[in-house]
NUKERO-188207 format. One record per residue: residue number from 1; x, y, z of N, C-alpha, C, CB in turn. Coordinates in steps of 0.02 Angstrom, whole numbers. Each point is the difference from the previous one (the first is absolute). Glycine has a CB too. Example, Ala and Ser with C-alpha at 12.3 -4.5 7.8 and 13.67 -1.06 7.14 Angstrom:
REC, 1, 660, -284, 390, -45, 59, 0, 45, 60, 0, -95, -59, 62 $
REC, 2, 77, 112, -98, 42, 59, 3, -39, 55, 37, 59, -32, -108 $
//
This chain:
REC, 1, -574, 395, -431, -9, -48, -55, 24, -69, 23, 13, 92, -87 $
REC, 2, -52, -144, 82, 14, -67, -5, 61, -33, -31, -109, 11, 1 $
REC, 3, 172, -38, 50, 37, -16, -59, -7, -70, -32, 74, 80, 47 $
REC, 4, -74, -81, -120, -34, -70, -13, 71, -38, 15, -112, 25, -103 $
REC, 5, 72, -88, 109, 27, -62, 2, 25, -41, -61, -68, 7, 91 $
REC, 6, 145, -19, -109, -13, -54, -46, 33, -63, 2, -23, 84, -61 $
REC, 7, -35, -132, 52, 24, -61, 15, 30, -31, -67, -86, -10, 99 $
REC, 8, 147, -46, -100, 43, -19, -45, -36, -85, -12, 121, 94, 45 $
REC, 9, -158, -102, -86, -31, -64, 19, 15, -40, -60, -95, 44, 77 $
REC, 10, 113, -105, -92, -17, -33, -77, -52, -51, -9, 113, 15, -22 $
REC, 11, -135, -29, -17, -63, -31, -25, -10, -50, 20, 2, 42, -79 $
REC, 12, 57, -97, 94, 4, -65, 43, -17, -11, 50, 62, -10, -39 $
REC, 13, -48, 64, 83, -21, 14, 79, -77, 19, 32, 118, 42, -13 $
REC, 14, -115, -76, -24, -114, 4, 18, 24, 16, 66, -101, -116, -69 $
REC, 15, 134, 49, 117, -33, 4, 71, 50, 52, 42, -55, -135, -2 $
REC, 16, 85, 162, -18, 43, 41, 26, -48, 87, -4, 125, -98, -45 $
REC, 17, -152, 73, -24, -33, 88, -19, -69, -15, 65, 24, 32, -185 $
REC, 18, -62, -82, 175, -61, -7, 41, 19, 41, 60, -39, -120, -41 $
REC, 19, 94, 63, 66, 18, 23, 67, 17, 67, 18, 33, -100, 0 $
REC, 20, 3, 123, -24, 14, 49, -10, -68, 64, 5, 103, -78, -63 $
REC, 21, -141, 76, 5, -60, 46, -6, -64, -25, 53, 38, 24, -135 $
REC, 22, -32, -82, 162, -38, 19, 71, 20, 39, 50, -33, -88, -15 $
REC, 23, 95, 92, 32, 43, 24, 53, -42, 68, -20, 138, -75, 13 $
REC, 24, -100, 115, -74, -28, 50, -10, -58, 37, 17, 58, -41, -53 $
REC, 25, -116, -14, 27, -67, 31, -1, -33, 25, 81, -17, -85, -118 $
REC, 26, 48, -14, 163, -14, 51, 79, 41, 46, 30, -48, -84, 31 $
REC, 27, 106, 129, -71, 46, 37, 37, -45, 60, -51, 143, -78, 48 $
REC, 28, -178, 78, -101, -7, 52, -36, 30, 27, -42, -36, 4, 64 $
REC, 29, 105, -25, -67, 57, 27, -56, -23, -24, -69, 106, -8, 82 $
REC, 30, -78, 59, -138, -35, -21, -61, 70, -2, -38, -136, 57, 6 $
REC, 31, 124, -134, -37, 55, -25, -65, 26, 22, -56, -40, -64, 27 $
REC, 32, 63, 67, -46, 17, 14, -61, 53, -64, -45, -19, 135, 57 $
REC, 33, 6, -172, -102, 26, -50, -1, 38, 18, -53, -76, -72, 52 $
REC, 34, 147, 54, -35, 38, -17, -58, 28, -46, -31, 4, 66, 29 $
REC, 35, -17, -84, -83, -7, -54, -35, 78, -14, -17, -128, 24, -43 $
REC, 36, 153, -84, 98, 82, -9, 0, 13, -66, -69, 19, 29, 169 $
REC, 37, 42, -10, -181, 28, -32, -61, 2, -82, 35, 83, 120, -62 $
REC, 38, -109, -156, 22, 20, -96, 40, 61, 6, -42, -127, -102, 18 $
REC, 39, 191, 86, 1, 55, 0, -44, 6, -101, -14, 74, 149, 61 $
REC, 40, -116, -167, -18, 20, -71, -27, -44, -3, -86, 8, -69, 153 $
REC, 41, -49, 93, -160, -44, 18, -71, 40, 34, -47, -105, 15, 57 $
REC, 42, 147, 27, -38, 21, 46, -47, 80, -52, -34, -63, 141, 82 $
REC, 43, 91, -166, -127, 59, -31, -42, 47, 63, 20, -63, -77, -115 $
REC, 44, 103, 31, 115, 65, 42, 61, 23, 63, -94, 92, -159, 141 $
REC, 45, -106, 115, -194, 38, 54, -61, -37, 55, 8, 34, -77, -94 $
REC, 46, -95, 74, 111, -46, 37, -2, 12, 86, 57, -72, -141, -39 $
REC, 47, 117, 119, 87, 3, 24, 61, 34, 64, -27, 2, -111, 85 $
REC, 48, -11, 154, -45, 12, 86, -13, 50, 28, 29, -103, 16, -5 $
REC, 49, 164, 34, 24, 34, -4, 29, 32, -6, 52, -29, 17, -63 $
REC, 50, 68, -87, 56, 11, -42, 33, 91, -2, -12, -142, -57, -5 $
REC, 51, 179, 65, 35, 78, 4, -10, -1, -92, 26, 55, 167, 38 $
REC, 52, -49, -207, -60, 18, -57, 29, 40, -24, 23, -45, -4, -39 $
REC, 53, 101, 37, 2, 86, -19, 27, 24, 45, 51, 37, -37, -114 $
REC, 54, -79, 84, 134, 27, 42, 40, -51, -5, 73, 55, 78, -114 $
REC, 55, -114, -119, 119, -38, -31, 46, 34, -54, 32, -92, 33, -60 $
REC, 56, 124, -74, -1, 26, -72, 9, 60, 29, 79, -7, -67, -177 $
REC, 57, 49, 126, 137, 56, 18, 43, -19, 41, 57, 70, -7, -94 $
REC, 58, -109, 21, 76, -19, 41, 80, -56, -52, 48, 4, 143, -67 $
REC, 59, -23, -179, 45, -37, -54, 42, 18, -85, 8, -85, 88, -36 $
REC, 60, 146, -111, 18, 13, -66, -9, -40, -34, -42, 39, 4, 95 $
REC, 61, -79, -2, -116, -53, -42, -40, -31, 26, -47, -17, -48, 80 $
REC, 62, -20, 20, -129, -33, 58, -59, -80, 5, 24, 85, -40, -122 $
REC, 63, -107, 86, 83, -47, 19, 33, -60, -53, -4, 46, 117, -16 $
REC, 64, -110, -108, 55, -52, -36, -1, -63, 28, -19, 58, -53, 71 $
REC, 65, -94, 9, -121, -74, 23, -36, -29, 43, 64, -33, -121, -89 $
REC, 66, 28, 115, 163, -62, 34, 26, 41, 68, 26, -89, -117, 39 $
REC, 67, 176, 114, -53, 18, 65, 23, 2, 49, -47, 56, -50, 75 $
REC, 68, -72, 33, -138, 1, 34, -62, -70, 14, 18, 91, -51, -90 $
REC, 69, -123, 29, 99, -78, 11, 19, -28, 76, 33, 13, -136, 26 $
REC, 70, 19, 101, 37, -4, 22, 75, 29, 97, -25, 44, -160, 94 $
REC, 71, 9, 147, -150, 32, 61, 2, -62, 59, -48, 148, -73, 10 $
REC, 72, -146, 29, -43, -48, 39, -63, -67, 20, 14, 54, -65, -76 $
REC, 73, -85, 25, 138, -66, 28, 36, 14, 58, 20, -42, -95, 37 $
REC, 74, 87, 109, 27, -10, 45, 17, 44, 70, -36, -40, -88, 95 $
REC, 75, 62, 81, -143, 9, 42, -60, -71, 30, -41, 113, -75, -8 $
REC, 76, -161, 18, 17, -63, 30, -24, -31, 26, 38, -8, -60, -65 $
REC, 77, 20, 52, 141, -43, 37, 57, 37, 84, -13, -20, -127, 110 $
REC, 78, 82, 138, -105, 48, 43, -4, -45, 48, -64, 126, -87, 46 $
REC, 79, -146, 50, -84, 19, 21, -94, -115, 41, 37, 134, -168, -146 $
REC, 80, -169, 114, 161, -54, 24, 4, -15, 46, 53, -20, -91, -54 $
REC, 81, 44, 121, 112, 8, 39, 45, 18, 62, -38, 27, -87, 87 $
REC, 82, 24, 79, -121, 33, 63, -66, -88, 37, -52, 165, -111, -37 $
REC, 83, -176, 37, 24, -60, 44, -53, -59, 20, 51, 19, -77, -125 $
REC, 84, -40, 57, 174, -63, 17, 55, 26, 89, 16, -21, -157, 77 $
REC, 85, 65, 161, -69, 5, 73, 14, 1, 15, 75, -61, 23, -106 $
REC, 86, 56, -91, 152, 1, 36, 66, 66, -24, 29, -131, 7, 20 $
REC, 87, 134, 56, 24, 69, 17, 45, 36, -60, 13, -51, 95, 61 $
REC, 88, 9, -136, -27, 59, -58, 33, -65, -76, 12, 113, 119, 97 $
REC, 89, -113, -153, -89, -19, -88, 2, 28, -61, 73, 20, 26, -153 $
REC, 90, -47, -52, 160, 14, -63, 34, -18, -33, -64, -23, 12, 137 $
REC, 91, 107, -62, -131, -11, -41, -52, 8, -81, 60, 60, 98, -137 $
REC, 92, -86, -124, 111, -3, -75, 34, 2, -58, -46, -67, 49, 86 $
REC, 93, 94, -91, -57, 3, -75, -21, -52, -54, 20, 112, 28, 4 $
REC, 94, -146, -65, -23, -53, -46, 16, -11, -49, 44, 1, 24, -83 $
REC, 95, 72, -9, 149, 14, -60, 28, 14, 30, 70, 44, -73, -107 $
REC, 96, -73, 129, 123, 3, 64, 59, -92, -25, 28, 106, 141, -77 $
REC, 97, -79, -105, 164, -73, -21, 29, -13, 74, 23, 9, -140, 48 $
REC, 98, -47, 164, -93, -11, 67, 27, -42, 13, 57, 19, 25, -105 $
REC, 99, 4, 53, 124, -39, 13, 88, -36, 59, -9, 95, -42, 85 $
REC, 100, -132, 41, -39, -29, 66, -2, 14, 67, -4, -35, -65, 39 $
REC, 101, 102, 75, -6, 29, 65, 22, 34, 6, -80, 27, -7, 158 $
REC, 102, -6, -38, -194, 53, 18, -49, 7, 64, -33, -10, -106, -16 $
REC, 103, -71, 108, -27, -26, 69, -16, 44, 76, 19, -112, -75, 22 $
REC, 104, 64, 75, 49, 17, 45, 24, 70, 26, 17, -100, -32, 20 $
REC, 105, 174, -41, -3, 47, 12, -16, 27, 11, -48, -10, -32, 64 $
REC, 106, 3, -2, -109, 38, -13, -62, -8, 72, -35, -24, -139, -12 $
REC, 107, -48, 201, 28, 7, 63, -24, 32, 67, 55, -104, -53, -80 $
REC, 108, 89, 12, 125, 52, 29, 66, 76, 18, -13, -70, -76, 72 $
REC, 109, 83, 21, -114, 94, -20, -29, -10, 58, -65, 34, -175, 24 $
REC, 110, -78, 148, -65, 5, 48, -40, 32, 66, -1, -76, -59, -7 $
REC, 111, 14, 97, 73, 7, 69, 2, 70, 26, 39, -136, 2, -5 $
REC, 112, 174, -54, 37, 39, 21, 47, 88, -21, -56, -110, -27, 144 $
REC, 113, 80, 8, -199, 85, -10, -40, 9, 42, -65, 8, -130, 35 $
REC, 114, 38, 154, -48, -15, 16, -68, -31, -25, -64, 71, 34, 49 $
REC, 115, -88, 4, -115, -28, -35, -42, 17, 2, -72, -72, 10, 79 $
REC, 116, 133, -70, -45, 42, -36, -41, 29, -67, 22, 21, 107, -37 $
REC, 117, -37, -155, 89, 8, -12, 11, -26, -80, 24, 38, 122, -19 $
REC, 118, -35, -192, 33, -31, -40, 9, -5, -38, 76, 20, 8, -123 $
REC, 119, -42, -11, 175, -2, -33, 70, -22, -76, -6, -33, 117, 55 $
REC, 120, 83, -145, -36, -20, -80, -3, -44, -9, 66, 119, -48, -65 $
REC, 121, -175, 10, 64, -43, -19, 74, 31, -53, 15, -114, 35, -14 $
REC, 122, 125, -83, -14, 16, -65, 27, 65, -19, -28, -119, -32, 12 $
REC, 123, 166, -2, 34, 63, -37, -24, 13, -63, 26, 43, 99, -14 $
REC, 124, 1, -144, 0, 14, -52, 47, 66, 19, 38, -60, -88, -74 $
REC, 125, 92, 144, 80, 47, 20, 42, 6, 67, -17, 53, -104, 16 $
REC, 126, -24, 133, 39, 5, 77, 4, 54, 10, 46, -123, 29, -21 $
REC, 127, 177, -20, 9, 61, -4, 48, 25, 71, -20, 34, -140, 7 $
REC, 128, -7, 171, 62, 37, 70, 2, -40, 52, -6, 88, -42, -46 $
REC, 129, -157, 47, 46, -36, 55, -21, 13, 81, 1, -62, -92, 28 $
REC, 130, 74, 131, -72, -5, 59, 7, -46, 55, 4, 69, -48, -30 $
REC, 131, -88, 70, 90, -72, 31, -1, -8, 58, -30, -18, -46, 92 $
REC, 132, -20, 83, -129, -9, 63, -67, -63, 44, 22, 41, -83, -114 $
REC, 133, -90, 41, 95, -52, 38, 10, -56, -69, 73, 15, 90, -173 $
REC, 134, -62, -37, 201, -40, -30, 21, -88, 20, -12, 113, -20, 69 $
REC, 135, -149, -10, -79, -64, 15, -30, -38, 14, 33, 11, -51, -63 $
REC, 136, -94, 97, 61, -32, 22, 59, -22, -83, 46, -54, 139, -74 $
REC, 137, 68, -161, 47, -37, -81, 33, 65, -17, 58, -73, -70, -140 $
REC, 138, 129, 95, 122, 43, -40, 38, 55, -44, -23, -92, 9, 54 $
REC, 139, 79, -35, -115, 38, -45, -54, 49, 34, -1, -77, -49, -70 $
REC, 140, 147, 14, 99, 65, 26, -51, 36, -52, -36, 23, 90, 76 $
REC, 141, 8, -27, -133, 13, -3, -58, 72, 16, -30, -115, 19, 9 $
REC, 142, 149, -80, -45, 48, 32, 5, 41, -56, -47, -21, 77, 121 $
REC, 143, 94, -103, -92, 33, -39, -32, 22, -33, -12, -8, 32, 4 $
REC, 144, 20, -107, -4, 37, -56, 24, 59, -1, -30, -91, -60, 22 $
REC, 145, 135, 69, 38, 84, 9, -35, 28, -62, -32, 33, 81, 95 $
REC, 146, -83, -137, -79, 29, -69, -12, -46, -22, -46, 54, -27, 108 $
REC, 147, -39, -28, -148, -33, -31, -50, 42, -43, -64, -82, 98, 38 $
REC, 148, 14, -121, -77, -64, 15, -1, -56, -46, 49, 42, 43, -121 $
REC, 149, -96, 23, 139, -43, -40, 42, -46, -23, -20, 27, 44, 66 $
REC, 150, -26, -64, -135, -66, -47, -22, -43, 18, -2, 22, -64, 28 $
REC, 151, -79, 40, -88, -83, 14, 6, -19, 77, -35, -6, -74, 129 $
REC, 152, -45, 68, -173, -11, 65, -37, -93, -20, 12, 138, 27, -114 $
REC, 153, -145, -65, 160, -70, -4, 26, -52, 68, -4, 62, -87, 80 $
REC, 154, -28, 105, -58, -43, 58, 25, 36, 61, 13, -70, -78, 49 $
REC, 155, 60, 125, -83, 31, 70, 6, -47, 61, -17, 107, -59, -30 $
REC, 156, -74, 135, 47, -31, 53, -29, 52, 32, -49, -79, 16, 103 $
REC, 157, 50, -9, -170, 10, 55, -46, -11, 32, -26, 22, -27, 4 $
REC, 158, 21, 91, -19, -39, 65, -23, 14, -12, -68, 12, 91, 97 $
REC, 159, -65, -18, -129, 25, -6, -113, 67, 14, 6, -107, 66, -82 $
REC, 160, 130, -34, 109, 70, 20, -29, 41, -43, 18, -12, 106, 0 $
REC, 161, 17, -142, 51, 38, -76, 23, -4, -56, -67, -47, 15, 145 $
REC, 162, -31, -7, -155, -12, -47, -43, 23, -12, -79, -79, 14, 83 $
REC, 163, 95, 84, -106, 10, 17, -55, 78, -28, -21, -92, 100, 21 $
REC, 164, 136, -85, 44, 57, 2, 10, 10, -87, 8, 7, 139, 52 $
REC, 165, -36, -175, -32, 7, -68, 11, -12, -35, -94, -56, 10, 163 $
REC, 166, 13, 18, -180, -7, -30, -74, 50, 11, -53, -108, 14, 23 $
REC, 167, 166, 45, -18, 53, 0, -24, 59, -39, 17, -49, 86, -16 $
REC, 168, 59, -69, 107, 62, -26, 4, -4, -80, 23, 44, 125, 26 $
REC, 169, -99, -144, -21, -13, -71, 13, -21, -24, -68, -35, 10, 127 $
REC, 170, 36, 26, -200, -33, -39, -40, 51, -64, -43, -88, 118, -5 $
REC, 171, 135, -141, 38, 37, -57, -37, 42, -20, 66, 9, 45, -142 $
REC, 172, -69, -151, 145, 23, -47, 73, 68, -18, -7, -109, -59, 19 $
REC, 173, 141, 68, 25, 41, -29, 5, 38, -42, 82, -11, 85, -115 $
REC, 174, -76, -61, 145, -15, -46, 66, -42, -19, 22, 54, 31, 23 $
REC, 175, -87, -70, 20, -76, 10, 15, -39, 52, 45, 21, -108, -20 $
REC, 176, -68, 119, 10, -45, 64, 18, 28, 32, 67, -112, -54, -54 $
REC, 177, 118, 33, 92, 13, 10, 85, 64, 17, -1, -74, -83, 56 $
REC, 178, 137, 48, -102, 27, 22, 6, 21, 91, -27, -4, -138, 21 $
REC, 179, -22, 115, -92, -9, 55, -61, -30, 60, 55, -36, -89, -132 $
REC, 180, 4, 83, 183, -46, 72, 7, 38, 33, 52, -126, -40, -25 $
REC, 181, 181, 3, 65, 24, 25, 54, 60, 51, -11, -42, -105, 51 $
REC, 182, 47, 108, -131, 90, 17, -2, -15, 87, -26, 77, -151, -56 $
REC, 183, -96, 194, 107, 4, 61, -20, 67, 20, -32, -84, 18, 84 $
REC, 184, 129, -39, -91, 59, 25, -22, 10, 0, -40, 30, -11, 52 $
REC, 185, -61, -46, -103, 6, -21, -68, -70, 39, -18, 77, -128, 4 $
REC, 186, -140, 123, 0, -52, 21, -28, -19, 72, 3, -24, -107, 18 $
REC, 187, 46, 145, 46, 3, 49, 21, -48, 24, 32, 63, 4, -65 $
REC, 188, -137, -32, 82, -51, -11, 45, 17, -7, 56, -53, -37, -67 $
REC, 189, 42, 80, 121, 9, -25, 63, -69, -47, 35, 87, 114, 8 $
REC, 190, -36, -170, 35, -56, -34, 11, 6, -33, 76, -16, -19, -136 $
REC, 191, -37, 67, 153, 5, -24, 94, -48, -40, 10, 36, 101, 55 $
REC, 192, -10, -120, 26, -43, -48, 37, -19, 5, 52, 38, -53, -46 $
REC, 193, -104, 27, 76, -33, 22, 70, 47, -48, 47, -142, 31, -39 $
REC, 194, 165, -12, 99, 61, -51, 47, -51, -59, 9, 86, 95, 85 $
REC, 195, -161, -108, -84, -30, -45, 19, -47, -13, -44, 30, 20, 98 $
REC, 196, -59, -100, -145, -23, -5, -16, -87, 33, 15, 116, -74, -18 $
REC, 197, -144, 99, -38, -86, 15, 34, -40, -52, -31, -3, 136, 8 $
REC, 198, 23, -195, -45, -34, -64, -2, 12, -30, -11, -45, 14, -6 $
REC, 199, 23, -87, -2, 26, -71, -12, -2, -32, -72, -36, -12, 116 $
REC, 200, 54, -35, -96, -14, -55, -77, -68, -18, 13, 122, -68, -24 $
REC, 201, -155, 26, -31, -79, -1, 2, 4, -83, 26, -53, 104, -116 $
REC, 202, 28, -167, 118, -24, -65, -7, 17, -42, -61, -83, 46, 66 $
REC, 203, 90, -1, -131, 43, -45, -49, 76, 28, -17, -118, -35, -56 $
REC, 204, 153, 66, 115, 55, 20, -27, 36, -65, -18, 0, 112, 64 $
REC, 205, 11, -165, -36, 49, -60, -7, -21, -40, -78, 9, -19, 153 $
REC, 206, -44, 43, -167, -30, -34, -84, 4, 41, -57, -86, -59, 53 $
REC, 207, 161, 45, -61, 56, 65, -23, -23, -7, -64, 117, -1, 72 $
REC, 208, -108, 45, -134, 7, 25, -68, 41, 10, -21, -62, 30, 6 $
REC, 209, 118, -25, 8, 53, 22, -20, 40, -72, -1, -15, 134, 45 $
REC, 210, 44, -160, 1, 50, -66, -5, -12, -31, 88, 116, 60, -112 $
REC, 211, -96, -95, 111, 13, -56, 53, 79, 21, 29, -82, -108, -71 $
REC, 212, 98, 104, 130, 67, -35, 0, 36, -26, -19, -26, 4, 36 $
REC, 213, 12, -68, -45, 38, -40, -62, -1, 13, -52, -10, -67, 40 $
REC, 214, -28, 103, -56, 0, 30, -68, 73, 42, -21, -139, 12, 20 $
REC, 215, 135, 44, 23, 68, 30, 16, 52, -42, 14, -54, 83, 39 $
REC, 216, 61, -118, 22, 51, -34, -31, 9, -83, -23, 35, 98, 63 $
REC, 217, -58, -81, -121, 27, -55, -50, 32, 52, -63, -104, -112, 33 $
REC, 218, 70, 154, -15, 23, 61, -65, 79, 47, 32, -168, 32, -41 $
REC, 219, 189, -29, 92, 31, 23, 24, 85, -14, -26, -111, 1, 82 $
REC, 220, 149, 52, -110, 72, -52, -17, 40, 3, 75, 25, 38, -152 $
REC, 221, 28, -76, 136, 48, -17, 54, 73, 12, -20, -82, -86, 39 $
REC, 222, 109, 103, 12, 68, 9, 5, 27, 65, -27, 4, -117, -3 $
REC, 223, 54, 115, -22, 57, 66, -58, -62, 40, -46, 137, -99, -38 $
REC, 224, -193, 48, 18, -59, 36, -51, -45, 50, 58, -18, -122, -103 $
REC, 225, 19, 112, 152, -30, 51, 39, 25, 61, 32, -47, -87, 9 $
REC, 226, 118, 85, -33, 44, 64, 23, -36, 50, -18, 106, -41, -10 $
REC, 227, -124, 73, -61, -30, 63, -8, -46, 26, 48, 17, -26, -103 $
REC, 228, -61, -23, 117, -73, -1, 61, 39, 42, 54, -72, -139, -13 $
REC, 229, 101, 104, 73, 52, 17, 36, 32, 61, -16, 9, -106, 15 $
REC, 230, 8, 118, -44, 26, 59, -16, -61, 76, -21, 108, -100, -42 $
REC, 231, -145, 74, 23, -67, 54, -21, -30, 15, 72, -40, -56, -131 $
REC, 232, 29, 19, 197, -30, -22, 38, 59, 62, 52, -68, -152, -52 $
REC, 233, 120, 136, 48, 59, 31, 33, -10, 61, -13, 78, -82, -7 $
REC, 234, -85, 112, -42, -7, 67, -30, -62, 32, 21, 65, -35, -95 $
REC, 235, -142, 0, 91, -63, 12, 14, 4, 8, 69, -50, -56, -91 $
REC, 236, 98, 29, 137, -2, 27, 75, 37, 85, 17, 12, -148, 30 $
REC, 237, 24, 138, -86, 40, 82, 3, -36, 39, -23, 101, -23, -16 $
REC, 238, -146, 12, -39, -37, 40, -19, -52, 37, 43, 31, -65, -85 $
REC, 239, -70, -3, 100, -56, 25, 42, 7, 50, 76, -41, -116, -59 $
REC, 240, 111, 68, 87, 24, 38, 40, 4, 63, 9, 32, -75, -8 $
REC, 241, 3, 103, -50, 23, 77, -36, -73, 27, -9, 122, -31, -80 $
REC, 242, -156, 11, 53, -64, 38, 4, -57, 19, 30, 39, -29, -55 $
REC, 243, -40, -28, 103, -44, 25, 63, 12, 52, 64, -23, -107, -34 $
REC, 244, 108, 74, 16, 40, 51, 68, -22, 54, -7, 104, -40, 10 $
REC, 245, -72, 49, -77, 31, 84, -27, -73, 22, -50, 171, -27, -17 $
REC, 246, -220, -7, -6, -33, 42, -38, -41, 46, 42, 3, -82, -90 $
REC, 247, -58, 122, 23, -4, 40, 49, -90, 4, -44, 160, 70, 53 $
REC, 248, -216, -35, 3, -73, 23, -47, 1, 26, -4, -57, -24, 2 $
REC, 249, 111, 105, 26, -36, 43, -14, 12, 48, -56, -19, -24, 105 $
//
């Protein structure tokens, strides 16, 4: 069986979706679009759960319209994978340059991890890796003792990853990338291939979410950023503790 594809797209992004669904059509892979929340549209009263004071402290800054966004899309990719009924998904983001082989890996990973579980394809760092499983393709799979390594671009997930992600991820209190990495808190385990299997696409730098400066102008300073620091201190013990010592089987 085909595993479908779902892409996280919002309505603004004409040229991101274009781009995107040509890639597709000459690789042959078929879309599935999911229709991502624009959080700059949505009135922050309006916004769903959202801990704000407890984002503020675990991230230095309060949160931002496209990370409230960013989070709630792929909650609907999560939430629509649940009602389709099939086993497991590549879920993707609109800003990935897909390849030919992906397919064939990305169900390669599938069959070679348990199914419960989520494999990140792409990160912007992967430090300490712990190797777990390896797939008939060759791909290994496994853990980054260090983090977080950024990017919810592109990954594989199964229903029961997904089922399990809609509970214990259902109230932000970080942004997405970070939110998806913390098996400890959500209770999803969630590995990673030691090497990216694709890239960013041609409009990755024509961000949705915030700018740089965006962040920091929003950013506090000094004695008000102790909690951060301290959450950050703890998230290294954590993760630590759980990659070492957890366990799949």
């Amino acid at each position: 069986m085909e595993l479908p594809v779902l892409l996280i797209n919002i309505e603004r992004a004409a040229a991101r979706r274009a781009l995107i669904r040509q890639q597709a059509e000459r690789l042959g892979i078929a879309l599935q679009r999911v229709e991502g929340v624009d959080g700059s549209l949505v009135p922050q009263p309006d916004w769903q759960n959202v801990d704000f004071d407890l984002f503020r402290r675990r991230n230095g800054r309060p949160i931002m319209a496209g990370e409230y966004g960013c989070y709630q899309s792929h909650l609907r990719a999560y939430q629509q994978l649940v009602d389709s009924g099939e086993p497991a998904a590549l879920v993707i983001e609109d800003d990935v340059a897909l390849t030919a082989d992906l397919m064939q890996r990305s169900q390669a990973i599938v069959d070679a991890v348990p199914d419960n579980c989520v494999v990140k394809l792409v990160n912007h760092r992967t430090v300490a890796f712990r190797h777990c499983f390896t797939s008939a393709i060759g791909d290994r799979i496994g853990y980054s003792r260090l983090g977080p390594q950024g990017s919810s671009a592109c990954y594989v997930l199964t229903r029961k990853a997904a089922q399990g992600l809609l509970v214990g991820m259902a109230r932000q209190s970080l942004p997405l990338d970070s939110a998806l990495e913390r098996s400890w808190d959500h209770g999803v385990p969630v590995l990673t291939t030691d090497i990216n299997l694709i890239d960013f696409g041609d409009l990755r730098s024509e961000t949705l979410i915030a700018s740089r400066a965006d962040y920091r102008e929003t950013k506090l300073r000094g004695w008000k950023k102790m909690p951060t620091h301290l959450f950050r201190i703890a998230e290294v013990f954590n993760r630590a503790k759980y990659t070492v010592f957890g366990s799949l089987a």
